[in-house]
N, C-alpha and C positions, 0 to 999 in steps of 0.2 A: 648868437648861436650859429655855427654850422654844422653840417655833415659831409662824411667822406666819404668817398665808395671807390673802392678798389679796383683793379680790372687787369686780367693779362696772363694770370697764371695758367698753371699748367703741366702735362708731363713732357721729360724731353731726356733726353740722354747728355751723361755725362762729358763735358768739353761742348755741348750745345750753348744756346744764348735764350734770353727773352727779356721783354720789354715789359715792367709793369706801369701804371697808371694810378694817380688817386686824384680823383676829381672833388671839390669841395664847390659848398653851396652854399647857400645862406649869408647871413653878413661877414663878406671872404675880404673884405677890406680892413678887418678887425685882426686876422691872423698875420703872426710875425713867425720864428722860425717852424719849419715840416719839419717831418723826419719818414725813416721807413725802421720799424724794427720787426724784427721775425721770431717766431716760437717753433720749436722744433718739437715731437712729442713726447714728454715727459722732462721737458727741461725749461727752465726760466726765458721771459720772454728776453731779447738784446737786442742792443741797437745796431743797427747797419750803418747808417749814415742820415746827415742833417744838411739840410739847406736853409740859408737867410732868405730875408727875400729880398736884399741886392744880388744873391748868387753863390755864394760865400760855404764851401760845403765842408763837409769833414766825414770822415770816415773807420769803420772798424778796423783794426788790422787785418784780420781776415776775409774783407774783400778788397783791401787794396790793390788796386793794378786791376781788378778784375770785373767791380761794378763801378757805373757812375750814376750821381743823383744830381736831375736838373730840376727845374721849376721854369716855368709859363706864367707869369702873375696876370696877364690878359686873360686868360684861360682859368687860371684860378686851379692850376691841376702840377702836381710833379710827377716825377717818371724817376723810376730806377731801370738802369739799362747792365743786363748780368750777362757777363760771357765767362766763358771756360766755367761755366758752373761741372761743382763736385756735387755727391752723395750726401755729403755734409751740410749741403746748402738747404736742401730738404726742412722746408716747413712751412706755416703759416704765415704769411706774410702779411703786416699791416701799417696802414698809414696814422700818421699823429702831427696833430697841428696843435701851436700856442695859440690860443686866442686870449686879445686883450681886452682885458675888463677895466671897470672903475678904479678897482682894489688889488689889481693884479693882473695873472695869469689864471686862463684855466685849458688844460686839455681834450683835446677831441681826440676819438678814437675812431675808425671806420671798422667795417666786418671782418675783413683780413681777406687773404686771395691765396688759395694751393700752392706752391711751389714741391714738383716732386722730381728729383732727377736719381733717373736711375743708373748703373755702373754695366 
């Protein structure tokens, strides 16, 4: 089992930046690829971007060029780094990790963190 907890969000103005954070607990040597996806309100939640944990990321089209997702495995925590955020970025942001099991995979979800930019 782990847990995640988010951190970083925020308001800021459109063409601003910010750094979020998701730190994981628990048995954190069990988890294989993160993720960050986001919900905006009234719309399906989607994926931002994914990290391995040799480093290995992949990305939405819609932040490409403009966020980046790293990972700390000493740390046990990734980070999405957003610049030139738009209006559109606007939403709940949260972290997701695989962890591996006997039988599989199972997903952890954390709280989610604010993202609100305004125009």
């Amino acid at each position: 089992q782990v847990q995640l907890v988010e951190s970083g969000g925020g308001l800021v103005q459109a063409g601003g930046s910010l750094r979020l954070s998701c730190a994981a607990s628990g048995n954190t040597f069990k988890i294989n690829d993160m993720a960050w996806y986001r919900q905006a309100q009234g719309k399906r939640r989607e994926l931002v971007a994914t990290v391995q944990p040799i480093g290995t990321t992949t990305y939405a089209d819609y932040v490409k060029g403009r966020f980046t997702i790293s990972r700390d495995n000493g740390r046990s925590t990734i980070y999405l780094q957003m610049n030139s955020l738009e209006p559109e970025d606007t939403a709940v942001y949260y972290c997701n990790a695989d962890y591996i099991t006997r039988v599989g995979t199972q997903t952890f979800w954390g709280q989610g963190t604010q993202v609100t930019v305004s125009s």
